[in-house]
C-alpha positions in Angstrom: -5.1 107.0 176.0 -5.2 110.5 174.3 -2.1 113.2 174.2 -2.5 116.6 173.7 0.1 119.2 172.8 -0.1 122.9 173.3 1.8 126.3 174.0 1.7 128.1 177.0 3.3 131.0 178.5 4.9 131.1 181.7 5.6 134.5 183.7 8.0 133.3 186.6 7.5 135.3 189.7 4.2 136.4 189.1 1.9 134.5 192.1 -1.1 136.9 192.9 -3.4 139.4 190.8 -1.1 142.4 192.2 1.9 141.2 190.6 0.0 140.4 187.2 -1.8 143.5 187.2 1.7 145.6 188.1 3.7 143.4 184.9 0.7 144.2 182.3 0.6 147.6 183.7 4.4 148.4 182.9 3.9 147.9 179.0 0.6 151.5 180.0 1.3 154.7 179.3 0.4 155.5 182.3 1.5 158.9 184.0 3.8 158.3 187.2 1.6 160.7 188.9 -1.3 158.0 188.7 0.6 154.7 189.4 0.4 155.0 192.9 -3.6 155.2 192.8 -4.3 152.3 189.9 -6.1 149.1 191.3 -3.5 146.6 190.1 -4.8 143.4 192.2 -8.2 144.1 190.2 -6.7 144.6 187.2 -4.9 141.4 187.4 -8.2 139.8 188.4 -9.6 141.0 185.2 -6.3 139.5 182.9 -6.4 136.2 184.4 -10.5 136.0 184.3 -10.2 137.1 180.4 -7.4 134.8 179.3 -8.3 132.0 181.8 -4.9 132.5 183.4 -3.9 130.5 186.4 -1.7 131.1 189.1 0.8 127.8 190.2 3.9 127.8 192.1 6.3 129.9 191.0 4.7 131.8 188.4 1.5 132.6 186.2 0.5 130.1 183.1 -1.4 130.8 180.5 -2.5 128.9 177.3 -2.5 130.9 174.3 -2.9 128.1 171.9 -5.7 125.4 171.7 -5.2 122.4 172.2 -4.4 120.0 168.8 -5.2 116.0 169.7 -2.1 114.4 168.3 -2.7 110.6 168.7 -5.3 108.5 170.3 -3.1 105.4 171.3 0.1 104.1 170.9 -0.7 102.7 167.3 -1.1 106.1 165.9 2.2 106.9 166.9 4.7 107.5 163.8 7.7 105.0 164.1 10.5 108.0 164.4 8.1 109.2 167.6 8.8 105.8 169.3 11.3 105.0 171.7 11.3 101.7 172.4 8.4 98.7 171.2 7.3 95.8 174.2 7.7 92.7 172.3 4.9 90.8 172.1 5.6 87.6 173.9 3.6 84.7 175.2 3.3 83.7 178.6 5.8 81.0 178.7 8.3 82.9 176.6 7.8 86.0 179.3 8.3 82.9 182.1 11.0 82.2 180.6 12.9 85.3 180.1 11.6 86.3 183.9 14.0 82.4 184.8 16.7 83.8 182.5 17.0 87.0 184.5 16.6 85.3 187.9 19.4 83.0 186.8 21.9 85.5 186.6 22.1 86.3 190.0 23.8 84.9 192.3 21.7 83.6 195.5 21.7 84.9 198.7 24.6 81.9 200.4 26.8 82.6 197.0 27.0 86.4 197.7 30.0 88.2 199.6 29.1 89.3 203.1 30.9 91.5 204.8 33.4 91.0 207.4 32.2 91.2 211.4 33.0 94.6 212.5 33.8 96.6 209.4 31.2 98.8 208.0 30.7 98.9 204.4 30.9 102.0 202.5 
């Protein structure tokens, strides 16, 4: 088991190369005249090609941190990270706590059963 952490950015809304290429193409000085004759579905190609963007639903991700391996298994976790521990038990101990829980329930010809005709709710 390995975990990874990273940072991304997320651009909701943007789902093609058009939209990308229209939302890096707002921060251009580029004369209103123009805007009507730019190429923005290629020029989003380009972005996502150069920063290994992808598009998923509901918006385009990016990573623009590498990756940093944290821990390797679950004995390199620090004891603060960890949110609960499995006790190590033995097989008859685990038996046994499987009978304790079983024994708490009531069986099926002890349990309430509802009345003919009514519908429980």
């Amino acid at each position: 088991m390995s975990a990874c952490t990273g940072v991304v950015d997320f651009y909701p809304d943007i789902e093609n190369e058009d939209d990308l290429g229209r939302y890096y193409a707002e921060d251009l000085p580029i004369p209103a005249e123009l805007k009507d004759y730019v190429d923005y579905e290629s020029y989003g190609r380009d972005i996502s090609t150069n920063e290994n963007g992808h598009f998923s639903h509901g918006g385009y991700i990016i990573q623009t941190d590498t990756l940093k391996e944290i821990y390797h298994g679950t004995e390199d976790i620090p004891k603060e990270h960890k949110i609960f521990a499995l006790p190590q038990l033995s097989i008859r101990e685990q038996m046994a706590a499987y009978k304790e829980v079983i024994d708490r329930f009531p069986s099926a010809a002890d349990r309430a059963c509802p009345e003919p005709g009514r519908e429980e709710r």
